[in-house]
N, C-alpha and C positions, 0 to 999 in steps of 0.2 A: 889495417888495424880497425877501420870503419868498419868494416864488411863484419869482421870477427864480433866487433859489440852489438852491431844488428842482430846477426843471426845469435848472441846468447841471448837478447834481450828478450826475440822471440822465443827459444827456447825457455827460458824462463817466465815468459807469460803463460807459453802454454800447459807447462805443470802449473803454473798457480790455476789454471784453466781446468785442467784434467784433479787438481786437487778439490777444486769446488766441488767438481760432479759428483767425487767418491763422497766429500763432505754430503751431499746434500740428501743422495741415496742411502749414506750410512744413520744418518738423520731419520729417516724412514724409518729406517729396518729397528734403531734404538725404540725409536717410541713404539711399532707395533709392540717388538720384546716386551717391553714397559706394560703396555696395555694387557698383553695377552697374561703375563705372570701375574696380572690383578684379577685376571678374570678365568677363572679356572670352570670348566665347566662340564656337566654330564651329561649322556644319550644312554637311553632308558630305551628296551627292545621288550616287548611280552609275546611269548608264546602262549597261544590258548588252545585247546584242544581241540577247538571248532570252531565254524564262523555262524552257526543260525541255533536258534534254542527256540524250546518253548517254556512258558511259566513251570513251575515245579522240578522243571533240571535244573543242574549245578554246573556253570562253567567254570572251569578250572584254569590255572595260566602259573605262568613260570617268569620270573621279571629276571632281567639281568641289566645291571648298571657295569656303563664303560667310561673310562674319559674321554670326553670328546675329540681330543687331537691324536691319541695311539690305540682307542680302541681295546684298551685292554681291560680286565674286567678290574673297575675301582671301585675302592673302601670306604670312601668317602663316607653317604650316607647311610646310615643303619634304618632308616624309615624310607618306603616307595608309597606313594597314594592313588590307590587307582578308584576312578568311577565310572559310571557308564552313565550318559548325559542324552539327550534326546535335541532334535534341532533349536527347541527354544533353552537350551542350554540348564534344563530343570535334570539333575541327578536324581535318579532310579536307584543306583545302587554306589556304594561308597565302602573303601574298605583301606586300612592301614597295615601293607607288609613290613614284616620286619627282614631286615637285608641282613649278609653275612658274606664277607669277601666278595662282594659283588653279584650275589644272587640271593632269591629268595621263590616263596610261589604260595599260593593262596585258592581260595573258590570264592565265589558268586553265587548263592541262593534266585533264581529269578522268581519273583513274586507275581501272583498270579492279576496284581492288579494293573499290570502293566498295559500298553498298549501295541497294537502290531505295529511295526514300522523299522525304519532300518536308524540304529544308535552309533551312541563313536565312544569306545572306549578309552580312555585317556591313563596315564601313567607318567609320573614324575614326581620330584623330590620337593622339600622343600627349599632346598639353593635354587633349586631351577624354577621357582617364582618373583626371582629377581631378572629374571629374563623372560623373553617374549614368549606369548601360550603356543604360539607357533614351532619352540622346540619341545614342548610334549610328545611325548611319544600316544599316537592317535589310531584308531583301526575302526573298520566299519563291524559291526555286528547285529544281526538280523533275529528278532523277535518275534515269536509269530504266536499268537492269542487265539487257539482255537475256541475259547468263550467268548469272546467279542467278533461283532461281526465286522466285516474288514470295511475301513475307512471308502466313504465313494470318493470314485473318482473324479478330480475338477476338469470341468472342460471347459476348456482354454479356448479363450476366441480365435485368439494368432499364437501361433510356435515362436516362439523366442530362442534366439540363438544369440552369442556374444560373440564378438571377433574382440581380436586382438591381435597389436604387431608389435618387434622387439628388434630395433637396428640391432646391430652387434658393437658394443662395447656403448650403446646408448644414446646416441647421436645420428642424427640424418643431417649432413652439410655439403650444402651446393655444390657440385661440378664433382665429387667422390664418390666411388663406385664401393655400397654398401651391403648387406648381407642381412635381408631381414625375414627375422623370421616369423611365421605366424600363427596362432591357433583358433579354432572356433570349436566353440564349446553348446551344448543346448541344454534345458532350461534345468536337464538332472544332471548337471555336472559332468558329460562326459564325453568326450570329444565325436565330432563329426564325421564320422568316417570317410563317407563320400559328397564331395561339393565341385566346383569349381570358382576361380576369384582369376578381377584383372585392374591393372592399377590404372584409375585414368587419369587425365590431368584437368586441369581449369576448363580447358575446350571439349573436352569429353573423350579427348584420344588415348588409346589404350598403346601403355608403354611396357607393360609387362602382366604377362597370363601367368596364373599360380596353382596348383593343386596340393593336398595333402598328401603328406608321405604315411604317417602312421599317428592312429589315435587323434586326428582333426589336426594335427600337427605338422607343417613345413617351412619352406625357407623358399626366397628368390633374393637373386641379384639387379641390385637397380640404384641409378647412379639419379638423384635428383638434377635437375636446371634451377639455377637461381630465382627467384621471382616467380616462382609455380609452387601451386596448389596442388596436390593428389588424395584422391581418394579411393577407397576398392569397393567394388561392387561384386558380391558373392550370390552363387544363383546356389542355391541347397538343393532344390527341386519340390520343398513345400514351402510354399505360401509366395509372397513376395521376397525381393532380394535382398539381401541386408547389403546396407550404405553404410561406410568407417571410414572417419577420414584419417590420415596417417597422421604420424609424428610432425609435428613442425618443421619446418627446413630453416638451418642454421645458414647464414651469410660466409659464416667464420667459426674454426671448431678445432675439432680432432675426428678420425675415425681409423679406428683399428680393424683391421683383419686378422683372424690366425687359418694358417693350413697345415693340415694334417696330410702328410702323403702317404702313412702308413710305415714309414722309415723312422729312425731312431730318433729323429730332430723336429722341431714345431718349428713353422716361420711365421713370424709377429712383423707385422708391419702398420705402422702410423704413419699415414695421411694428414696434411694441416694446408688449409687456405684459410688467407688472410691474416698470417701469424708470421710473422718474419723471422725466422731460421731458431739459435734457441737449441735446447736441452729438454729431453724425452727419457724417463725413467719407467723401467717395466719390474713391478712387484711382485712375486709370486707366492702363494704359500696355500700348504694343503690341511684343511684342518687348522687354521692357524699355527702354523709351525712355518717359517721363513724359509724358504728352499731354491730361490732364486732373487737374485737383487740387480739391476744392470744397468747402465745407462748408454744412450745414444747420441749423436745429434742428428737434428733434420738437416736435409741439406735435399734441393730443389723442391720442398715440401713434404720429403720423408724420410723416415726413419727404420732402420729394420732391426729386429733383434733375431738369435736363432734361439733355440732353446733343447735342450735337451733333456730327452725323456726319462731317463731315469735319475735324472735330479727332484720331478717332482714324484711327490709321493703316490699310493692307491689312494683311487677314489677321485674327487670333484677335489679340482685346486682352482683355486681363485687368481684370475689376473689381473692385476691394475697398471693402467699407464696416466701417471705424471706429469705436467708443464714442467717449465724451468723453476715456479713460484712454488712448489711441491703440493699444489692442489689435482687432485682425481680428476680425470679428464673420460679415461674411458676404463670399462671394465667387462669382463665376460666369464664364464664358468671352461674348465674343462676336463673332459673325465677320461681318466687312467686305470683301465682293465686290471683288476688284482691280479698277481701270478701263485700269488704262496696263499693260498686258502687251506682250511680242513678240508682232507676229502674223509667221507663217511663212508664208510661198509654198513650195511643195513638190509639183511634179508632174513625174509619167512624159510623155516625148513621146506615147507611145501608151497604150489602156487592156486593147491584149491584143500581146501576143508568142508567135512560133513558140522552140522551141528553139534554142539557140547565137545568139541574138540581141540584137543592142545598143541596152540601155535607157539613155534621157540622162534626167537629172533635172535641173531646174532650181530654183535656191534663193536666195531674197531673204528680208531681213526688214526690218521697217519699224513706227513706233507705230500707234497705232488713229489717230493722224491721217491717216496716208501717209506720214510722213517715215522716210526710207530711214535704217536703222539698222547698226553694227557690231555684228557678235555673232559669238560662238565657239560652233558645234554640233557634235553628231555625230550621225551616220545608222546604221542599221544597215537591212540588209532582207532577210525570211525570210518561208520558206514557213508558212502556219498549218492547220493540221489538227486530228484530235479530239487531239493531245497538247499540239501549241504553239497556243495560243492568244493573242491580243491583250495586252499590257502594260495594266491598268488605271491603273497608277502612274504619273507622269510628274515634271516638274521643276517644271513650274506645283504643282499641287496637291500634293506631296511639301513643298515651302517655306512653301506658306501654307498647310498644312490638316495633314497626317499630322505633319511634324518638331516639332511643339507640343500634340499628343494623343498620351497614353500607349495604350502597345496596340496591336493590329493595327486597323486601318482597314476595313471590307470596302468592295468600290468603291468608289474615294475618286473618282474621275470622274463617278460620279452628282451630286457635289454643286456641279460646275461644267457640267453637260450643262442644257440644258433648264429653263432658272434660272424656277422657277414658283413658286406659293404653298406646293401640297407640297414640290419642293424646300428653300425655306424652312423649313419646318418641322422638316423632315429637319436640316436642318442645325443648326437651336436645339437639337432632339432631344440631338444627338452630340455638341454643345459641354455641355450637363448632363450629360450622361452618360461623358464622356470626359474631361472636364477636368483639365488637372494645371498645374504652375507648375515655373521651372526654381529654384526657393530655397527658402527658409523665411523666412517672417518674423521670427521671432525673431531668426535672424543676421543682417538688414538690419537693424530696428530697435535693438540692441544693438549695431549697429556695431564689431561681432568682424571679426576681421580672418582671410580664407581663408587657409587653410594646405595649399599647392600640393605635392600628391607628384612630379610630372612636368613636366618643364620644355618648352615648344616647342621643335622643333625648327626653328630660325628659320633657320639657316646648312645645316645639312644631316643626314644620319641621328647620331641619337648609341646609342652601344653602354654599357649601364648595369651594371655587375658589385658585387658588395661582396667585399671583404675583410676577412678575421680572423685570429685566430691559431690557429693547428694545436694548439695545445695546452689553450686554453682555448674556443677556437671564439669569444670573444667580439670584436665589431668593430678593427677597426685604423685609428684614425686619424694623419691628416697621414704617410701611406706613398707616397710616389709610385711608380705602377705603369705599365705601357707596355704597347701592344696593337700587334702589327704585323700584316699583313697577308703573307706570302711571296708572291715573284714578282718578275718586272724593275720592275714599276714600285713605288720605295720608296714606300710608307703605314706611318709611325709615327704613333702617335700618344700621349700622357702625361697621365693623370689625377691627383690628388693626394686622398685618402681624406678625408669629413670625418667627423663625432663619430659619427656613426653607419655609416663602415664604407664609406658611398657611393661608387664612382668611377664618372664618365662621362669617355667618350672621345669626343669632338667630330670624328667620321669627314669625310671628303671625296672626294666620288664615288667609294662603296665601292658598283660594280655587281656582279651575276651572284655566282654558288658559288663556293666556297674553303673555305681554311682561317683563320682567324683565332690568335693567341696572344697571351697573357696571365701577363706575369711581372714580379717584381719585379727588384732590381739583386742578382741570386744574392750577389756580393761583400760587400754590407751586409745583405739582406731575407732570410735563409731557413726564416722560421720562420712564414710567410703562407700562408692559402688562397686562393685569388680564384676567385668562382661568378659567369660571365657571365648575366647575367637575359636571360630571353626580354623582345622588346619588344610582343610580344603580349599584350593585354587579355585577364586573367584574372575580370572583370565578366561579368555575363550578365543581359540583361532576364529579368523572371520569363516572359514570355510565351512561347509553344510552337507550333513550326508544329504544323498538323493534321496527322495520320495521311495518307500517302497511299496512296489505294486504286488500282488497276488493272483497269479494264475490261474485258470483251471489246472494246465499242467502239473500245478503244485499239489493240488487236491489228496492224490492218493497218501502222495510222501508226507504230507502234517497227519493225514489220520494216522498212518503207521508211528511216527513220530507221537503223538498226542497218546497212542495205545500203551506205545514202548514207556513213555514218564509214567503211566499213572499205573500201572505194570510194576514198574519199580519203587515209586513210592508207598504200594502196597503190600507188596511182598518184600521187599527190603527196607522199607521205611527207617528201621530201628539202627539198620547197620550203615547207611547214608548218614546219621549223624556223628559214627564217633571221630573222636579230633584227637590229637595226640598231646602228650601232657608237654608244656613248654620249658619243663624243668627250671623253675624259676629260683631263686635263690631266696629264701623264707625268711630269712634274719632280718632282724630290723635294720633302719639303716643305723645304726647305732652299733652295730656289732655284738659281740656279747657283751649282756649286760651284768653290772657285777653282782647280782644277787639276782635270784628270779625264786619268787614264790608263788606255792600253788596254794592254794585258801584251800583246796582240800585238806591238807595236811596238817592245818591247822584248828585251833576254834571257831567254829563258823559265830563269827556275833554278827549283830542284827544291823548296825551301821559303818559307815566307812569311817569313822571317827575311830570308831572303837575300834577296828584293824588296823588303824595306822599307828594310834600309841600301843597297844597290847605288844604286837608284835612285828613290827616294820623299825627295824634298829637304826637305817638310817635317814631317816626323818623323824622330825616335832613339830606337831599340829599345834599351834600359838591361835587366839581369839582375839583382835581388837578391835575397839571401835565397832562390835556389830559384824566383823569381818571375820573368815577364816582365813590363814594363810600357813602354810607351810614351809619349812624350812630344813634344806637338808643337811646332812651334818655327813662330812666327809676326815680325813685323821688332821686335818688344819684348820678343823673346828664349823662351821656354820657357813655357807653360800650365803649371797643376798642375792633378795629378790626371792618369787616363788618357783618353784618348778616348771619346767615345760609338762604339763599332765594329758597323755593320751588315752582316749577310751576306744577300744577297737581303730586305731590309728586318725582319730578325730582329735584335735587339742580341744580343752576345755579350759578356758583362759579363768572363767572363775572360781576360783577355790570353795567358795560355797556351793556349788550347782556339783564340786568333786566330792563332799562331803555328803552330797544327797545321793550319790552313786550308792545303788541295792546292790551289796558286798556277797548277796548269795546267789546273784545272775555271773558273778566276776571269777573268771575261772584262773586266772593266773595275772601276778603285778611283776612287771621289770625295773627295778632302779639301777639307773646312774646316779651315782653323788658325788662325780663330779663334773664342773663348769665342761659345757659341753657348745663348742661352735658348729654350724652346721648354715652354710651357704652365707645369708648378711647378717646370720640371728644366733645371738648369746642367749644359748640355758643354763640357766642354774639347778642343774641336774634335769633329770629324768623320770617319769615316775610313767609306764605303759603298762594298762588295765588292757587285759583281751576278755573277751564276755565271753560264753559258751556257746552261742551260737553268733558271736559277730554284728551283732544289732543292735548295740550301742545301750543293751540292756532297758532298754524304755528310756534312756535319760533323754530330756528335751533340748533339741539344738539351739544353738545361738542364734537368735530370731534375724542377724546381719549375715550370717549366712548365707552363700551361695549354695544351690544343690543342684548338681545336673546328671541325666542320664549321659554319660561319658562311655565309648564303646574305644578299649586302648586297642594295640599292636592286633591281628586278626590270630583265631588261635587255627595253628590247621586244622582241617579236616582229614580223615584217612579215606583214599580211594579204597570203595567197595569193588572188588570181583571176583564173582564167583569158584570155586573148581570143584571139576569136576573128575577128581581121579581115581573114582572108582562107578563099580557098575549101578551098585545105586543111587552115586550122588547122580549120574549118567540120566535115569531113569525118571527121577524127582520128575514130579507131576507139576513144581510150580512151576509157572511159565518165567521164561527170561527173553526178555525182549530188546535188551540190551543193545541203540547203535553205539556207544561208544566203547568200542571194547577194553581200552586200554589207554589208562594216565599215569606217566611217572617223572617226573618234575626234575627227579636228581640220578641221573645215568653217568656214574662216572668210569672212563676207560683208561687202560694203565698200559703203557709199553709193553709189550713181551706175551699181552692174554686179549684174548677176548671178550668180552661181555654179551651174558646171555642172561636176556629176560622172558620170560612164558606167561600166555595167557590162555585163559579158553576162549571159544566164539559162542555166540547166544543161537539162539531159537531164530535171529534172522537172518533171512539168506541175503546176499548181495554181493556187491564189489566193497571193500574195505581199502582203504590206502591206509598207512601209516608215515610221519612226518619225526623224523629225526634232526635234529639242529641244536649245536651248542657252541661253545667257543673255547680256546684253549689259556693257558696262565699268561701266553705271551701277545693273544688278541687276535691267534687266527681265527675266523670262524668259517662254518659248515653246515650243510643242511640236505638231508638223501630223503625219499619215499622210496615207499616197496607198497606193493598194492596185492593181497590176496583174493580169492572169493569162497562167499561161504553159500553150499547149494546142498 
């Protein structure tokens, strides 16, 4: 009967035992869920048509927005901001897409004031300013100024190279056999290719020799001694040697290993000295999406888990191991080869063409089974010489490899080309060595709640200003303030201030240049500032494109390049400009109005007094006190209060400055007469003057007014190219110098057909590639070249 109560006792210890663990793991997994459904997030990919320009071209690009965790193309934001920024972080060029189920595409003017050097074009939303500039989507792009003469070169007393070492799951602790891996990088950012390195100790004895595997990139095994110092000593072969001393060595820890044998399974194993036995939990998730939860115990100092592969998902998944206290202990990256990609079909009829001749390209996509797929791509196709070279970056490996590793990538295409054992290793390499995460565990685990500065722009661009007082500068809230836009078509719009000062104006297809204003109701507010904010990301990755150097080599290819732009700006100048119309919706926001008169049709008299009682039935212009005021009169008799009164979509808050309105610049009045709400702000009625030519008629602004050159959503532009399909267009004497032969943003392929696009080729001969890549509704993506030559 003893025996019987021991052994339930034990048994029942050990479920409350084995009930902790699950409790403790499920704890976990609660709060990432928790965390991650607070924190929804985007990956923003541009294709651009080319990687090197010069002043007076047009770089063109195609944005496509995904959600971060499945990759499929999201709705999220209707505005993308791209600019192009130089290393001291000064913007050259800036521009506001407007997005539509998760894509959109634009151009770039480059100006010719710029300077040679290599820029990083950046792309992101404004939610993705609530997070780190290191998820920008980023790319190098090369400038080259054949008016300025090219920057001298600095010479360097000593070559500078950087080392760097990376345990594997973060920890070096005595007496365990760890996994580190390393990089050395020189002074342009880009790995060492050939070195050699050896790790010594305090006494100078060398415990372990190292070389790079790929990209200045490697790994070695080496198991620390307690109470020892090491350091690496790396020979390059120029200058002196570079001295690094390693990580610190722990007494007491954790250290994780994983092994890949190329079988369906991972083995995770935890290491701990100086930790008495205890509970080991292994995390996993791809994308933040939870795809593995598990727990262990150590037992003679370890602990192992297996894992299996196709629980996690494509791409870089995240592994964390846990104490018993459910604090992070160790972590590492690891990457899982996509299977079900788009594959693209993409080929030239022919594989050589004469000049002024017409290339068809034909395009399909379909899964790795055959099954014909829907997908949105674009093309671009150019000439490549020693300046423009090949795109290493693509949509494929930008989503599953670069947008989840901090830092520049150096060809990120090696690691999906030629998938071997080196390859493999390459890639373990970069995942230790590049590893980053988009959170902290602390704020998952504590269950803090994010605290969002910028809101999506889910409906359309919004314009963010604050307001204060003139006298004390400090915030002003619950001020309602108004942003119009001048011109025939009315855009108002009304923000209301909160504790901190904030207004946003929720715009509606606000395309192309103007003016924007920003003012309170002069009659009530005069004692306001209002400072419109840029909606450009003042964030910057720490990372820096390299210096760019200029060749002789390069020589030829910028004059032919410098010939070919000013070639087309001359002879095509006029047809480079057109832009297509954004079909915008011209109504006021008001909708229709109930009465719209046109002062032609009527007696023209000589003031606005006299057109409002002659013949405007529902309103009465009242005098007191020295004062005009207006009053609309609806079938329940009279509003209070005066009109909201627009002139070319500017309010005019005084009714006397309305009455000075010259009624023969005024081509058309819209009334409401009645009470009209419109965001925080009650009108009593309506009353919209449009002028004849939109210029506010001479009347003079509200001296509290804000006025700014405001440039809204970008309008496109239409690609120019030529054809030539007959004998005389064939013939035409102007020259066409054309390297980029072909940009098309929106390539959509449909089950069951193929897609076929044609261009001509120009006047220049060469190698030409062409770059197809897009993604399909349910987030595969795809990317093919086909390369012709024109002789």
């Amino acid at each position: 009967m003893t025996v019987k109560i021991i052994a339930l006792s034990i048994s029942v210890l050990l479920q409350l035992h084995t009930s902790g663990f699950a409790q403790a793991i499920n704890q976990i997994t609660k709060s990432f869920d928790q965390y991650q459904q607070g924190m929804v997030q985007e990956k923003i990919f541009v294709h651009t048509d080319k990687s090197a320009y010069l002043p007076g071209e047009i770089l063109w690009f195609k944005v496509y927005n995904v959600d971060a965790s499945f990759h499929r193309p999201f709705n999220l934001s209707k505005v993308v901001y791209v600019d192009v920024i130089d290393n001291n972080h000064n913007a050259i060029l800036q521009a506001k897409i407007a997005m539509k189920n998760g894509t959109g595409s634009g151009s770039l003017y480059i100006p010719v004031s710029v300077s040679n050097g290599n820029y990083k074009l950046r792309a992101y939303t404004s939610w993705m300013k609530n997070f780190s500039p290191d998820y920008y989507f980023e790319k190098k792009v090369i400038i080259v100024n054949p008016l300025r003469s090219p920057d001298v070169q600095d010479k360097e007393t000593a070559i500078s190279y950087d080392a760097q070492f990376f345990p594997e799951g973060g920890n070096l602790v005595a007496g365990i056999a760890s996994k580190v891996a390393f990089k050395v990088t020189a002074s342009n950012g880009m790995g060492l290719a050939s070195y050699t390195g050896a790790i010594v100790d305090q006494h100078n004895d060398t415990v372990v020799r190292f070389q790079p595997l790929k990209f200045g990139i490697g790994s070695f095994m080496f198991t620390p001694a307690a109470n020892n110092t090491y350091k690496a000593i790396i020979k390059t072969g120029y200058g002196n040697p570079i001295t690094k001393d390693l990580p610190a060595i722990n007494n007491r820890g954790y250290v994780m290993q994983l092994k890949d044998g190329g079988g369906p399974r991972l083995e995770v194993t935890v290491s701990s000295t100086g930790i008495s036995g205890g509970e080991v939990y292994l995390f996993a998730h791809t994308r933040q999406i939870v795809k593995i939860a598990e727990t262990a115990t150590i037992n003679s100092g370890t602990a192992s888990f297996t894992i299996d592969k196709t629980k996690l998902g494509e791409g870089i998944s995240q592994i964390t191991i846990f104490n018993s206290a459910k604090q992070p202990v160790c972590e590492r990256l690891y990457f899982k080869r996509a299977k079900q990609q788009l594959l693209i079909e993409a080929t030239a009829d022919q594989p050589q063409y004469a000049a002024r001749k017409k290339v068809s390209i034909n395009i399909s996509a379909q899964s790795e089974s055959g099954k014909p797929l829907p997908a949105n791509l674009s093309m671009s196709v150019y000439r490549i010489d020693s300046l423009q070279y090949i795109d290493a970056g693509d949509i494929v490996n930008y989503l599953l490899l670069k947008s989840d590793l901090r830092g520049s990538i150096e060809s990120p295409d090696y690691y999906f080309k030629n998938v071997n054992a080196e390859t493999e290793a390459a890639t373990d390499n970069l995942m230790l060595s590049q590893g980053w995460r988009r959170f902290q565990w602390n704020n998952v685990l504590s269950n803090t709640a994010a605290v969002f500065n910028f809101l999506p722009e889910y409906n359309d661009h919004l314009i963010t200003a604050k307001i204060a007082s003139t006298a004390t500068g400090t915030p002003a809230k619950d001020v309602v303030a108004y942003l119009s836009v001048p011109g025939k078509r009315v855009q108002l719009y009304a923000a209301k201030s909160d504790s901190l000062g904030r207004l946003i104006f929720n715009t509606k297809q606000l395309f192309g240049p103007g003016e924007i204003i920003a003012q309170t109701n002069s009659e009530r507010d005069t004692t306001f500032r209002i400072d419109v904010l840029s909606p450009f990301s003042e964030q910057y990755a720490n990372y820096m494109e390299p210096k760019f150097n200029l060749t002789p080599g390069m020589q030829k290819a910028i004059e032919e390049h410098s010939l070919a732009m000013q070639v087309q700006n001359v002879y095509a100048g006029n047809k480079i400009k057109q832009f297509y119309d954004p079909g915008v919706d011209s109504s006021g926001f008001y909708g229709k109005p109930y009465k719209t008169y046109l002062l032609d049709n009527y007696t023209r008299f000589t003031t606005m007094e006299e057109v409002l009682r002659e013949y405007i039935r529902e309103v009465n212009v009242v005098r007191s006190q020295r004062r005009y005021h207006i009053k609309v009169i609806n079938e329940e008799g009279f509003l209070d209060g005066d009109p909201l009164v627009l002139l070319d979509d500017v309010p005019v808050f005084n009714i006397d400055k309305v009455i000075g309105i010259d009624p023969l610049k005024v081509k058309k009045l819209e009334v409401i007469r009645d009470r009209y709400y419109y965001g925080p702000s009650v009108q009593e009625g309506i009353l919209s003057y449009t002028t004849y030519k939109g210029d506010l008629g001479g009347a003079e602004m509200d001296p509290h007014a804000v006025v700014l050159d405001y440039e809204g959503l970008q309008l496109q532009r239409e690609f120019y190219s030529p054809v030539y399909d007959t004998d005389m267009a064939a013939k035409s004497r102007v020259p066409d110098f054309r390297n980029l032969l072909y940009w098309q943003p929106n390539v959509n392929t449909n089950p069951g057909r193929k897609s076929q696009l044609s261009f001509y080729t120009s006047d220049q001969t060469g190698k030409y590639v062409g770059l197809v890549q897009g993604i399909t509704p349910d987030g595969d993506t795809g990317s093919q070249y086909f390369s012709f030559e024109v002789k």
